[in-house]
N, C-alpha and C positions, 0 to 999 in steps of 0.2 A: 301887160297888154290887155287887151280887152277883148273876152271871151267871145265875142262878136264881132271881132276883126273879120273886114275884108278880105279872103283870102285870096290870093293865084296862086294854081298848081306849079309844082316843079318844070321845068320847059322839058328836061331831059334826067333820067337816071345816072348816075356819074356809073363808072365803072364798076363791074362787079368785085373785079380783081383788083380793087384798092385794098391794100391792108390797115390802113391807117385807119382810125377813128375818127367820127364826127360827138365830138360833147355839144351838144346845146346848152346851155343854161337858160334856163326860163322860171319866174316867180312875179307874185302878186306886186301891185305898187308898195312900197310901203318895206319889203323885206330886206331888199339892200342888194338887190340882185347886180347892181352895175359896182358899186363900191367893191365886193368883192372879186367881181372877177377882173377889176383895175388891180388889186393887190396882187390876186393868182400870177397877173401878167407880169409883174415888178416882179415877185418870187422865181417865176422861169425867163425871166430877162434872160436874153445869149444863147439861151437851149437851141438848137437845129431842130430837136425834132418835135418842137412844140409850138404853134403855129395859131396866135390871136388872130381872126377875122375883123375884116377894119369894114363894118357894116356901110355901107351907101343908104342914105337917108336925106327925103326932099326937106332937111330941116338946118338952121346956119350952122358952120363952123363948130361956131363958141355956144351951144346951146346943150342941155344936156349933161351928163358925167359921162360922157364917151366917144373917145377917139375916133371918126366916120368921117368919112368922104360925104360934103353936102354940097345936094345936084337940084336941078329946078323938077319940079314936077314932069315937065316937056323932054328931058335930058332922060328921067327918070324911064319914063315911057321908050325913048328910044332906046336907051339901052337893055329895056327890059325885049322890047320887038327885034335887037338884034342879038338875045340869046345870052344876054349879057350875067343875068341869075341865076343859078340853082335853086332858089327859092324867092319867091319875093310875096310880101305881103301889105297890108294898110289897115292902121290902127289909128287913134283920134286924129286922124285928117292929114298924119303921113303917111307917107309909103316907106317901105323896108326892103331891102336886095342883100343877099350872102351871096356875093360875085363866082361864077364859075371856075375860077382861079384856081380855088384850092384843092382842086381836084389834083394839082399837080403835085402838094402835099400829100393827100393822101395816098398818091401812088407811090409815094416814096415808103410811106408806112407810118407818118408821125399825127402823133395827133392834133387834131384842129377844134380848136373851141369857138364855140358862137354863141352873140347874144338874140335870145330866140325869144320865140310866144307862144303860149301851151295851145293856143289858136291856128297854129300853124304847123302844129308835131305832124300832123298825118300827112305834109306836105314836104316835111324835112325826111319822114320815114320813107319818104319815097324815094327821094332824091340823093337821100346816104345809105349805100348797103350798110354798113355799120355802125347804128347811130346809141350813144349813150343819152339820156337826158339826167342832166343836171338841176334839180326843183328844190330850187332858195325859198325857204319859209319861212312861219314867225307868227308866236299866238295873235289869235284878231287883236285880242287888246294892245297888245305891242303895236301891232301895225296899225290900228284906230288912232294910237296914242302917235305915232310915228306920222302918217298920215296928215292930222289934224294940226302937228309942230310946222309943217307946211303953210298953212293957213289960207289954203285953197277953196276947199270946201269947209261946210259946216258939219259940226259934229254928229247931227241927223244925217245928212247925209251920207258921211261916212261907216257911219254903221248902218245904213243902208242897204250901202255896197256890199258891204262886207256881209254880209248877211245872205244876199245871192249869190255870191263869190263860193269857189269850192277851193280850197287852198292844194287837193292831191291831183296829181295827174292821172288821166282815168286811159281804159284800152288798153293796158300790160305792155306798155314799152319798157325799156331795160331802164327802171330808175333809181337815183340816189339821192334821196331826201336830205337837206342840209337847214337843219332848225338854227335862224339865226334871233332867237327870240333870248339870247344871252349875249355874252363878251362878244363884240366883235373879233378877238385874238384868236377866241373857242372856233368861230366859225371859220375864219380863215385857215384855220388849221385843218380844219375834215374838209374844205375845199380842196385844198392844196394835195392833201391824204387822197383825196377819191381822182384827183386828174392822174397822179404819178401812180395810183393801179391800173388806169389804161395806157400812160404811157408803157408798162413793163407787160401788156397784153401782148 
């Protein structure tokens, strides 16, 4: 997401007395940030007490690597005015919602993962008493190199970005850095590793 996102504040604080955890996951373009947390999801398929958010986003269906509920601009709005997010944000010309739902999760105690935007953490901090961040990375060059196999932008440009880009999460939230600049297998693994330490939280 893009460090200049659009932000809206959380509408309401979820419960203090949730025990459950909220994981964000959030990282640059280019890291792999949505690939692994589709495999995380496949790994704790059937679990109860592990709990994928199905993000709402003004974008279609089939667009994207990820599983979302896509709502019009206008839809989005209204459900954002009838209270409908615990967070909602907008980033290159979408808007984003982590529906107030999972409050019902996390009062049960399980953990709930989201896919987030480091643009958006002090909004998420607000809105989750207990929030982990999950921050998927990956040397520039990898992700230049990753990036540019896109064939989006131009290689100036890309290392452009990346260049104003800060790849750490800053403001001492509780984080766990996950270098996917090797194996995709390596990384899924310390994924997988750091969700099942807050599930045993």
């Amino acid at each position: 997401m893009s460090a200049n996102a659009d932000i809206e504040p959380a509408n309401n604080r979820l419960s203090d007395a949730a025990t459950g955890t909220l994981a964000v996951v959030v990282g640059p373009s280019g890291a792999g940030k949505d690939t692994l947390m589709n495999l995380a999801a496949r790994h704790f398929a059937g679990r109860q007490d592990v709990h994928f958010v199905r993000r709402v986003i003004t974008r279609d269906s089939d667009a994207g690597n990820e599983d979302h509920r896509s709502v019009s601009d206008a839809d989005f709005d209204a459900m954002k005015q009838a209270g409908a997010f615990a967070v909602s944000w907008e980033a290159h010309g979408l808007k984003y919602g982590i529906p107030t739902d999972v409050a019902e999760e996390l009062a049960r105690g399980n953990l709930v993962i989201a896919n987030g935007s480091r643009s958006a953490l002090a909004h998420f901090q607000a809105a989750f008493p207990k929030l982990k961040v999950i921050n998927v990375t990956a040397r520039r060059e990898v992700l230049a190199e990753r990036l540019m196999a896109r064939g989006r932008e131009s290689r100036e440009d890309v290392l452009k970005r990346l260049e104003r880009s800060t790849l750490a999460v800053q403001d001492g939230y509780d984080v766990a850095d996950i270098d996917n600049s090797g194996t995709l297998e390596d990384a899924e693994a310390t994924i997988i590793s750091a969700l099942e330490a807050l599930i045993r939280k």
